[in-house]
ZASE-861132 format. One record per residue (C-alpha): residue in three letters; x, z, y. Coordinates in Angstrom, 1 decimal. Example, Ala and Ser with C-alpha at 12.3 -4.5 7.8 and 13.67 -1.06 7.14 Angstrom:
 resn      X      Z      Y
  ALA   12.3    7.8   -4.5
  SER   13.7    7.1   -1.1
end
This chain:
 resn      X      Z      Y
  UNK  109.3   85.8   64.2
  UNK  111.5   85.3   67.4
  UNK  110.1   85.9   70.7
  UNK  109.7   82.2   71.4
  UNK  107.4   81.6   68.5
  UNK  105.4   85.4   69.4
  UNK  104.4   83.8   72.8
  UNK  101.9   81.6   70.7
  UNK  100.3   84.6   69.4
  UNK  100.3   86.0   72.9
  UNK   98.8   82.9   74.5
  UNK   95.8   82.2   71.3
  UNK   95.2   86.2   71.1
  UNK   95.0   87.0   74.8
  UNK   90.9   86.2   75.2
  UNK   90.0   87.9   72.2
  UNK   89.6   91.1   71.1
  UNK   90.2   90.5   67.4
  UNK   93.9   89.7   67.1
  UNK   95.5   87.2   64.4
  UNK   99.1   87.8   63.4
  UNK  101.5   85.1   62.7
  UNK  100.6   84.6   58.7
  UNK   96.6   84.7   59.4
  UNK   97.0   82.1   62.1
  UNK   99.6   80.1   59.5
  UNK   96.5   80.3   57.0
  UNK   93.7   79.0   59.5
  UNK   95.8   75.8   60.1
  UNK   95.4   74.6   56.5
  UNK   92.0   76.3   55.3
  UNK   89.4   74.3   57.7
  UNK   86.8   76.9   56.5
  UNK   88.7   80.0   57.7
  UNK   89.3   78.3   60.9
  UNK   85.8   77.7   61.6
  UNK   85.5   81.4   61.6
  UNK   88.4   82.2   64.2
  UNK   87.7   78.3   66.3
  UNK   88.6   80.2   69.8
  UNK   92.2   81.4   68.4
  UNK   92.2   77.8   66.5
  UNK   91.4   75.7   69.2
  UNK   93.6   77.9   72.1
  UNK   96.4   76.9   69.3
  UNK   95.9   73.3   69.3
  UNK   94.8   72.5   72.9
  UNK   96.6   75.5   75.2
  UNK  100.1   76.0   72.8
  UNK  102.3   72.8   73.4
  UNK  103.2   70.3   70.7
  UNK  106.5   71.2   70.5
  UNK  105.7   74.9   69.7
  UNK  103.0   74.1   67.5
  UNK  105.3   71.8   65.0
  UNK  107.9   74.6   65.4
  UNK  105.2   77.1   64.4
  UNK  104.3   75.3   61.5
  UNK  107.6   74.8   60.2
  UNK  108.2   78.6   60.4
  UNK  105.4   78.8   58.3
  UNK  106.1   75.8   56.2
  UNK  103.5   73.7   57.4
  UNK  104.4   70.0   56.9
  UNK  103.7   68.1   60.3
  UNK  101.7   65.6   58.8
  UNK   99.7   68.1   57.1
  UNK   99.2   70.1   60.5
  UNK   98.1   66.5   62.5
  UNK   95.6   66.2   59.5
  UNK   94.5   70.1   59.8
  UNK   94.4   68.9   64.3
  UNK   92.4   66.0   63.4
  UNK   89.7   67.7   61.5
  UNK   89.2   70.5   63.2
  UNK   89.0   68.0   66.3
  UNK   86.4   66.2   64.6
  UNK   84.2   69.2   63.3
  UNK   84.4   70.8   67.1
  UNK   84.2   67.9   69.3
  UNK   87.7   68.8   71.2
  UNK   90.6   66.8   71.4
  UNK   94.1   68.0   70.6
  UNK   97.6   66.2   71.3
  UNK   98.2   66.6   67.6
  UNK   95.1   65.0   66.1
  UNK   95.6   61.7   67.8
end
């Protein structure tokens, strides 16, 4: 992963003291169950990380767009915030 892409691990891992790497956050943004048990890194992902760098993320990862909106939507739904993605 290039630095570019490791500032979003910086910026959703910097409040907690568990850390995700790249492939555990990949994993929480298509298994709604396993982000429910990490929704500080998950949310800090979809509302602090911008747009850009979250479809760029994805990709990396090989996370279609659509299916990362659907993954925004959601979580947005189950936690009652709203992300630029889910809309």
């Amino acid at each position: 992963m290039n630095k570019h892409l490791a500032s979003v691990l910086t910026t959703v891992n910097a409040p907690y003291s568990m850390q995700l790497d790249d492939a555990m956050l990949a994993h929480c943004l298509v298994d709604l169950d396993l982000a429910k048990q990490h929704p500080g890194h998950v949310s800090t992902f979809l509302g602090e990380v911008s747009p850009l760098l979250q479809v760029e993320f994805a990709a990396v990862h090989h996370i279609p767009v659509p299916d990362l909106q659907a993954f925004a939507a959601a979580f947005s739904a189950w936690s009652g915030e709203s992300y630029p993605l889910a809309a």
